[in-house]
C-alpha distance (Angstrom), angle and dihedral (degrees) to the residues before:
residue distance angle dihedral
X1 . . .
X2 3.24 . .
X3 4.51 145.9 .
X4 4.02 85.4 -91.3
X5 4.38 92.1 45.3
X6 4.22 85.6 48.1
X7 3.39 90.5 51.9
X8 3.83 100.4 44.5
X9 3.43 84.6 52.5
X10 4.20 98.1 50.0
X11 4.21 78.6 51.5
X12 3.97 92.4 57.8
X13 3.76 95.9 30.7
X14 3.61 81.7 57.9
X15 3.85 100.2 39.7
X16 3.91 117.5 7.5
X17 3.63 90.1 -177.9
X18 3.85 92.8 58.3
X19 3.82 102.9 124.5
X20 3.75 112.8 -127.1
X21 4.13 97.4 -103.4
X22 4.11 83.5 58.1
X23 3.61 90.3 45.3
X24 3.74 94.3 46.9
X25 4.20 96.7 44.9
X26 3.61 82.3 44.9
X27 4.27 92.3 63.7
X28 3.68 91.2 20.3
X29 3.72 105.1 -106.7
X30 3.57 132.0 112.4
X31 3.52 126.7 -104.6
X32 3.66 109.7 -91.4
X33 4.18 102.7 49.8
X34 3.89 82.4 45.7
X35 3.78 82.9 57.3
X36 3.18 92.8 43.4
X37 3.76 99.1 48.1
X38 3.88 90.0 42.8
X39 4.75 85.2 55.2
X40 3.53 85.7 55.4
X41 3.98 101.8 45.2
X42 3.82 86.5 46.6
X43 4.05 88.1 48.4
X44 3.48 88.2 51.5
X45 3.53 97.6 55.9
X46 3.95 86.4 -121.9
X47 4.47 86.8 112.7
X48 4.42 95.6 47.9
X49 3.58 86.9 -177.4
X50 4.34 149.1 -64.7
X51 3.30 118.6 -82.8
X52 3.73 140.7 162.2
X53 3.99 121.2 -108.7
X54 4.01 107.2 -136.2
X55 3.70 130.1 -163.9
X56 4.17 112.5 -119.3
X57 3.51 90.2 -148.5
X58 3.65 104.3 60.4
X59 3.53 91.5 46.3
X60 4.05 91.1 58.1
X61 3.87 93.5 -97.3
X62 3.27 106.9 126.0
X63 4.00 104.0 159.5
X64 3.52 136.0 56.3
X65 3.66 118.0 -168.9
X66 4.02 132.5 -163.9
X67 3.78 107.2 -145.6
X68 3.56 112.4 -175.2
X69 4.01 114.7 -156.5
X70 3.72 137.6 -157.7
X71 3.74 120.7 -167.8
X72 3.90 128.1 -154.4
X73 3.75 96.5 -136.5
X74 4.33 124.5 42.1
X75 3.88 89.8 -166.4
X76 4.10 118.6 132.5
X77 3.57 87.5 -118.9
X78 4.33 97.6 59.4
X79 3.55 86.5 33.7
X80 3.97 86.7 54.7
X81 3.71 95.4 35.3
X82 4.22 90.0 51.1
X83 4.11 90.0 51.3
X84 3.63 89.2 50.9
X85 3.69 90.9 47.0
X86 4.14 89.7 50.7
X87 3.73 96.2 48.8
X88 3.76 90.4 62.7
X89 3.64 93.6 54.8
X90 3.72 113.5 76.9
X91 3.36 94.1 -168.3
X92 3.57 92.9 71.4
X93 3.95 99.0 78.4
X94 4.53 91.9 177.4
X95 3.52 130.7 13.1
X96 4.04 116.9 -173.4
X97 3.94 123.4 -169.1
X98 4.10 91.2 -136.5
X99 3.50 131.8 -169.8
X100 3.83 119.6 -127.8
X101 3.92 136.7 56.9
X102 4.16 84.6 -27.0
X103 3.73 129.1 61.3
X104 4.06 99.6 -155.3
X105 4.32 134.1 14.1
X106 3.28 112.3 -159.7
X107 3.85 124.6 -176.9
X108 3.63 109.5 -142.0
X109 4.09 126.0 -176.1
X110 3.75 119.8 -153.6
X111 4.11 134.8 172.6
X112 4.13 84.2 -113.0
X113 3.68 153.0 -52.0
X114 3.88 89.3 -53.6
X115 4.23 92.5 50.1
X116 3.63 84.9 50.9
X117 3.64 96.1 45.2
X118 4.23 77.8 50.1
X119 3.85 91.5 49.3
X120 3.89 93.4 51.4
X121 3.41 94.8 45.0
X122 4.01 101.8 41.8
X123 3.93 97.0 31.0
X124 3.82 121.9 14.6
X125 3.70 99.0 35.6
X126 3.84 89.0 54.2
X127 4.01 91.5 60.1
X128 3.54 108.3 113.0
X129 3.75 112.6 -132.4
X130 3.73 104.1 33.4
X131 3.68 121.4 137.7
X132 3.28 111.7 176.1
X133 4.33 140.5 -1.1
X134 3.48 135.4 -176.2
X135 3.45 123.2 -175.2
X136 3.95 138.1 -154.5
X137 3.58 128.3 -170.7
X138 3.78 110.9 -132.8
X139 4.32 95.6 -129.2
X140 3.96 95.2 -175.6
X141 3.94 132.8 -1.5
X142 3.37 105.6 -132.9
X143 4.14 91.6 -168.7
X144 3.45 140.1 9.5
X145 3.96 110.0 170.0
X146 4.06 131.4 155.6
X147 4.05 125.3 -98.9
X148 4.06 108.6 -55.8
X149 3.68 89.4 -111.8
X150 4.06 100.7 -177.4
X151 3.76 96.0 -123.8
């Protein structure tokens, strides 16, 4: 990769929906090597995808909550199991494996106190092989930005 693939990249992390002349005027290339760079970012698994960046809020979820888990058992097959177990759960929007006191932090958003009250109750609690949670409700986000791309 090189100055003119980073700043592609700042263009579309920007605006996905940029059409390729915009993106191209935008680095100073025509169309067709911007295609052509963009094919072989997306080949090399540098582009994952275009998606759309939607606001919680509007769509009636209000809270986002840091739970921080600890499991009884490190083995590949509860580690396994537990992934499988998050993927079904929409609520859970990230999971990490961490390092430190916890073994996962997940970011979860709900409706409210009561729909996470709901969520731990119907969903998380039910995991098998959870030993501990604590939970922290996110009250302001103080930044939200796009990858640090150098450009």
């Amino acid at each position: 990769m090189d100055a003119l693939d980073r700043k592609i990249l700042a263009v579309l992390q920007t605006n996905a929906r940029a059409s390729l002349q915009e993106v191209g005027q935008a680095v100073g290339l025509s169309a067709s090597p911007c295609w052509s760079r963009i094919k072989r970012m997306e080949e090399a698994d540098v582009i994952e995808g275009y998606t759309v960046r939607l606001n919680p809020q509007a769509l009636g979820l209000a809270d986002t909550v840091l739970v921080m888990v600890t499991l009884d058992s490190h083995s590949d097959n509860t580690l396994e199991k537990f992934g499988e177990v998050l993927a079904t759960i929409p609520e859970v929007v990230e999971a990490h494996l961490v390092s430190g006191e916890y073994d996962y932090l997940l970011r979860v958003v709900v409706k409210d106190t009561r729909d996470y009250e709901r969520l731990l109750r119907e969903k998380l609690y039910k995991i098998k092989g959870i030993r501990h949670s604590q939970s922290s409700f996110v009250l302001r986000t103080l930044k939200r930005s796009d990858l640090p791309l150098g450009v």
